[in-house]
N, C-alpha and C positions, 0 to 999 in steps of 0.2 A: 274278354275280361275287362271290366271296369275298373279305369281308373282312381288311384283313391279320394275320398270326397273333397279333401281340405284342399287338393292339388288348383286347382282352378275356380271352384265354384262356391261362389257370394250367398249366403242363404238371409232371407229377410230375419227381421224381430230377431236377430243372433250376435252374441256374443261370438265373434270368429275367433280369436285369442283362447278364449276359454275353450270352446268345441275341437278346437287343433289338438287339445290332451287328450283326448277320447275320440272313441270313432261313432261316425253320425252313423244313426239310425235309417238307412235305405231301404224302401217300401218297393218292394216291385209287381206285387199284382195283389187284385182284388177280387174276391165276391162273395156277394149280396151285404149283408154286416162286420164281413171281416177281412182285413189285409196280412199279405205277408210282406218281413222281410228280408232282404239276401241271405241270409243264415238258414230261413225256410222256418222260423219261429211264426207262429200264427198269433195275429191279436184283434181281439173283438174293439173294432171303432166305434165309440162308445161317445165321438164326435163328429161322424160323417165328414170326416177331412177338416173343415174348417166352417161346420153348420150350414155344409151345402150338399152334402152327396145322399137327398133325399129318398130319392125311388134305391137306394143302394148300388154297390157297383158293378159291372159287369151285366146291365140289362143289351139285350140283344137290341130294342126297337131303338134306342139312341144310337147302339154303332151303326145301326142299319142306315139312319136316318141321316148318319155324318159321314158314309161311305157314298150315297146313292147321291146327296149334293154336290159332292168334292166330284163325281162323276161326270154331275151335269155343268155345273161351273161352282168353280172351287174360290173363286170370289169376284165381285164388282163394284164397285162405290155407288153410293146413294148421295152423292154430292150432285149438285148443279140440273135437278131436275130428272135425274136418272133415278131408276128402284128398282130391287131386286124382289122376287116372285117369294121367299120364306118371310122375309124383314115386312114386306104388306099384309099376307096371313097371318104374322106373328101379333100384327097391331090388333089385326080383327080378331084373332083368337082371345089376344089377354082383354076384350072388353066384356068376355065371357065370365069372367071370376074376377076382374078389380071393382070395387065399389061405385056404384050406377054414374057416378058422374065423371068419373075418369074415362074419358074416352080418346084421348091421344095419346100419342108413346112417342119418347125419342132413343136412341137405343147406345149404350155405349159399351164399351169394355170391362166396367167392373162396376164396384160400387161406391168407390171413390170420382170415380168420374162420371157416376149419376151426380154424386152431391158436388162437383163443381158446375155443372148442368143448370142442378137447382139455383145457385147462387145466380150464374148468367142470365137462366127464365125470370126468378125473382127482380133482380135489376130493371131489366127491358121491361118488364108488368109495372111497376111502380112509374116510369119514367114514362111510357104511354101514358099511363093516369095522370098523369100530373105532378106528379109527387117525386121527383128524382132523389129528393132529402131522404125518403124511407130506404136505408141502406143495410141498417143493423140486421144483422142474425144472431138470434139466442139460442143455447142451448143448453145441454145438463152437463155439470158434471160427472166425470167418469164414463159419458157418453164415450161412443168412438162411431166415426162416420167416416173412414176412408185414412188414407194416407199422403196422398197428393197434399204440396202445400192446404193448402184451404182447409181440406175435408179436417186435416190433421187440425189447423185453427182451432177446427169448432169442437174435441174433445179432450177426452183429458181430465186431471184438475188445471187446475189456474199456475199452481209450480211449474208442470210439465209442461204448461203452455209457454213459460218466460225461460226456461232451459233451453227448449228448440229455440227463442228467437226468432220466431218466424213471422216474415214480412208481409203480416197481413192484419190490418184495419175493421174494424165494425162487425165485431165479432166480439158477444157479452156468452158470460158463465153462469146460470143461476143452480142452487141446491138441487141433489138428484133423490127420486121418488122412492129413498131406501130405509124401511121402516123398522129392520132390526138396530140399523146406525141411529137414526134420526126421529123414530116415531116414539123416543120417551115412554109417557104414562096414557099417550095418545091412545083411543081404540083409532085401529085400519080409515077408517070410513072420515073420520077429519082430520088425519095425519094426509090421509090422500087431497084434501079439501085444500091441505095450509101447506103442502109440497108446492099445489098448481099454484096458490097467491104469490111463491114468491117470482113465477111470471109477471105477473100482475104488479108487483113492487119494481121488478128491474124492469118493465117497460115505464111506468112512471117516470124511473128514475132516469134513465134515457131518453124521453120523450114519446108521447104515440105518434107523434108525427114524423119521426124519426127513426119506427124500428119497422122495419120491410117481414121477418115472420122470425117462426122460431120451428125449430127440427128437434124433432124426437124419436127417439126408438121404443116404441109400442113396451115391447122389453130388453131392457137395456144387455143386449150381447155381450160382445167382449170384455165390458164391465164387469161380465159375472152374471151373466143372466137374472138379475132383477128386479120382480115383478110387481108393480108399482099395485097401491090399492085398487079396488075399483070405480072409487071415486074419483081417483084421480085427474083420469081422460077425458071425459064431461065437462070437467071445471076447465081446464087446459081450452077444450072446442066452447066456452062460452067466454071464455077472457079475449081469444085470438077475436072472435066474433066482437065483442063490443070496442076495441082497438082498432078496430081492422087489420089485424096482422095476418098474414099469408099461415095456415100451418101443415108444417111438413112431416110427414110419416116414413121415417126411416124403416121399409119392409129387408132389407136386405138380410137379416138372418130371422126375422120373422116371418116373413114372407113365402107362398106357393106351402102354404100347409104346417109349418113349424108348428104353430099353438091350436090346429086343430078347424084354423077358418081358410080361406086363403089369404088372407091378409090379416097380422095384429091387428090393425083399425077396427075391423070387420069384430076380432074380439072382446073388443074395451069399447064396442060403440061409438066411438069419434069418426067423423068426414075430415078427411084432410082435402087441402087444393095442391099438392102435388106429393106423392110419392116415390123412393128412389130402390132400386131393386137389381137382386146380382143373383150369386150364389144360388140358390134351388131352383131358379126359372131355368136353368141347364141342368140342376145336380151336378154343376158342378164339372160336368162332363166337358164342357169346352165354356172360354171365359166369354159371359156377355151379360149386360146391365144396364139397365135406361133407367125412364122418368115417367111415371106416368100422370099428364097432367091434367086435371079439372076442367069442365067446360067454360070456368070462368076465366081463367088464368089463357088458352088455349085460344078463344075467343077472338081477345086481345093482341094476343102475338099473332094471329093469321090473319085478323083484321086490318089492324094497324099498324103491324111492327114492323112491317117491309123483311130485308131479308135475315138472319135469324143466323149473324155473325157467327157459329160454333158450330164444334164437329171435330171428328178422329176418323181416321182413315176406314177403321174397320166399323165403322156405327152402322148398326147393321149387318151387320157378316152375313153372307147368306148361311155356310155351315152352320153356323152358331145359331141362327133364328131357326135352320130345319129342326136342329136336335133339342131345341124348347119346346116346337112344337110337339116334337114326340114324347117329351117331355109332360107335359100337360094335358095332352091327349092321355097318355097311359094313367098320369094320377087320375084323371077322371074315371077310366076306364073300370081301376081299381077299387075305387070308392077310399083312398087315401087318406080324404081329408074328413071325411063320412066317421073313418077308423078311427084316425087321430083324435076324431073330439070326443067318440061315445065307448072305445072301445077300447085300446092300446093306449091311450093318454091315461086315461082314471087307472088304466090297471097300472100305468108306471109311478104313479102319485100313491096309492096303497104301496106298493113295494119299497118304494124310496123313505116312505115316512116311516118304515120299519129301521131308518138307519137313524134314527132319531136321538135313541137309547144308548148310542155308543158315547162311550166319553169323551170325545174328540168334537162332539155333535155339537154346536148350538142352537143352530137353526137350518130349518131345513124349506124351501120353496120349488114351487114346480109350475108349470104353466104349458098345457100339452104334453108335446115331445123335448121339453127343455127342462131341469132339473138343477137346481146346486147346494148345496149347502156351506154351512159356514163353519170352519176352523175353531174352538178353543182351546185355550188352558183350563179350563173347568168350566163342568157344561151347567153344574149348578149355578156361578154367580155369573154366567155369559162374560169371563175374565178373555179377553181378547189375548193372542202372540201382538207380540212387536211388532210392528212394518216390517223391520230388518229383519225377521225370525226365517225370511224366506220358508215357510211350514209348508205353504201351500206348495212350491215347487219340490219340495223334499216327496211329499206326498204324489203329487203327479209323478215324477222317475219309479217310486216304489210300485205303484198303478200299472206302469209300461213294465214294469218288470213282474209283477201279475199276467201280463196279459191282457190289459186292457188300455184303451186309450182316453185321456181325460185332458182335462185344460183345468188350469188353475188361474185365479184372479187375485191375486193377493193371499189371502187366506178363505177366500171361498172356492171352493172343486166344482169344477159344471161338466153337464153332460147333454148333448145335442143330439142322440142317436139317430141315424136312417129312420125314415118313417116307415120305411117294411118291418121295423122289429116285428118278432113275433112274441109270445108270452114266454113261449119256453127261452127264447133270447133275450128276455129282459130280466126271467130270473138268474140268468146264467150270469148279467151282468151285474147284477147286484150281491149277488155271490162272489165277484172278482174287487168289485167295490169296496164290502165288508173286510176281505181278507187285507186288503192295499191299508184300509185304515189299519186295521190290527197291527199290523206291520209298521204303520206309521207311529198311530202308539207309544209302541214299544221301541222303537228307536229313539222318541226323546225323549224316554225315560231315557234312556243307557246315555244319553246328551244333557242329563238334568235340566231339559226346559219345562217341565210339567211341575 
């Protein structure tokens, strides 16, 4: 019998105070698109955990694949000239599907501690070149890239960044690529033009000889899933290019098939010189996350850099590299990423924009297998709730209590499903979708915020 939740255990992103009046929600098994939990209540995850449990849960060839290594050796470090037989194939495999000129990998435990990675590579690249000055990293607003001091630095807004107090330097905020907020009377295609200038302004403003790169998420995650114009990322890869700035592609919930390619980059046409990647390179199944770096960037540090100060115990893991591999092997095998773009994407994009027409609706965006729309008070004058209204988290509980599972970002609802849906699961989802808003609705009527 387990004991009860609040008794011992610390849960992240949680209010513990608040969650101690109710009892937590415990998940104890899974498969393919849905979880149960301890009460034996069934719910369609309609978030693949936390926009990682890709190929879905309970596939056979990953526990196979992380029972047969724990067999042969269950781990060894890759520190000081030693290497482990999955963490070497794992390199050679991801040159398979990352963009042609990433051809090294450094591997760590999540995707906060790729983007501390990134910061470290950046550094030592600039200070080989000559240029120890170039220090700055830019990023977006409402971005999120990790949680680790640092990663934390670089998103957020600007409030949240001076609340935490966190003791970290050369690290700049520019406006984020969001055109229901910010594209005005703009059409798409130069709202995306005058998002990427203001790169271009806070490098100025900073100096180019002073700002070392800037990091982006292809579509901004945890933000609220995002999806910037298409012009955007062009402009973005010609501003970095004529600065010289480093530019980083935050894959981690983009990333191994989300929007349909294997990599965002790959779908908005931009080359980045490094990449940082977590979450669906395992599904999720066991934790592991690296960097993938450029041959420019690469080059340098094996050339020049001598030894390459950085590293966690597990970088590397053998288990964790076997069950990527299987990982990767299977979405190939699948035609996953094949589906995602021509097949189960477009069909989730028809369905979803069917929820357009509700009143609660303002806007709606999609991009693959990622989806959200945005919260109002009237859908005719696009009258926004409050910040305070907390709407979006009212609606996420009413969701779970549907039966289905959703993430809220303010006032926008996103959904990241397993890339196995099938059609008849995604009308099922959409079906639990509709009713949660109905329900949402009609509760703040009886609350007079409508």
């Amino acid at each position: 019998m387990m004991c009860p939740d609040r008794s011992h255990f610390l849960h992240p992103f949680t209010d513990e105070k608040a969650l101690s009046q109710k009892d937590a929600r415990v998940i104890t098994r899974g498969k393919g698109i849905y979880i149960w939990d301890a009460k034996g209540r069934k719910l369609l995850d309609a978030m693949s955990g936390v926009a990682c449990v890709n190929v879905g849960y309970g596939r056979q060839e990953l526990i196979d694949a992380a029972r047969t290594q724990l067999e042969e050796l269950s781990f060894y470090s890759n520190f000081s000239g030693s290497s482990v037989v999955p963490a070497v194939n794992l390199a050679d495999l991801l040159c398979e599907v990352t963009p042609p000129a990433i051809n090294h990998f450094f591997f760590t435990n999540s995707g906060s501690e790729a983007t501390d990675t990134v910061l470290r590579m950046v550094r030592r690249y600039w200070e080989l070149a000559g240029q120890p000055q170039k220090k700055i990293i830019i990023s977006c607003q409402n971005s999120i890239h990790g949680s680790t001091v640092f990663a934390a630095a670089l998103g957020g807004t600007e409030e949240v960044r001076q609340r935490r107090d966190l003791p970290v330097t050369h690290t700049e905020l520019i406006g984020q690529p969001y055109y229901f907020c910010y594209g005005n009377a703009l059409a798409p295609e130069l709202f995306g033009i005058r998002a990427a200038l203001w790169l271009e302004q806070q490098i100025l403003k900073s100096g180019p000889d002073k700002v070392a790169a800037f990091i982006g998420e292809p579509v901004q995650g945890g933000g609220g899933f995002i999806v910037p114009p298409a012009s955007y990322w062009p402009e973005i890869q010609r501003i970095c290019e004529k600065y010289d700035v480093l530019l980083v592609s935050d894959e981690v919930v983009c990333g191994f098939g989300r929007l349909g390619t294997w990599f965002g980059c790959g779908h908005f046409g931009f080359r980045p010189d490094l990449i940082t990647f977590g979450k669906g390179v395992t599904s999720g199944y066991i934790p592991l996350g690296g960097v993938g770096v450029s041959d420019r960037v690469a080059e340098s540090l094996i050339d020049r850099g001598g030894v390459f100060d950085h590293g966690f115990s597990c970088s590397g893991h053998p288990v964790a590299c076997a069950v990527a591999i299987a990982n990767i092997r299977l979405m190939q095998r699948d035609g996953l990423i094949r589906r995602v773009a021509e097949e189960s994407g477009p069909f989730l994009r028809k369905r979803f924009l069917e929820l357009k027409d509700h009143p609660l609706v303002g806007a709606i965006e999609t991009c693959g297998m990622t989806a959200a729309l945005v919260l109002v008070k009237n859908a005719q004058s696009g009258q926004l709730f409050d910040v305070d209204s907390k709407v979006g988290k009212l609606c996420r509980d009413i969701c779970f209590d549907e039966g289905i599972v959703v993430q809220a970002a303010g006032s926008r609802m996103m959904i990241a499903p397993p890339l196995v849906i099938s059609f008849a699961e995604i009308d099922e989802m959409i079906g639990l979708i509709k009713n949660g808003l109905d329900r949402t609705y009609h509760d703040l009527q009886k609350r007079n915020m409508l």
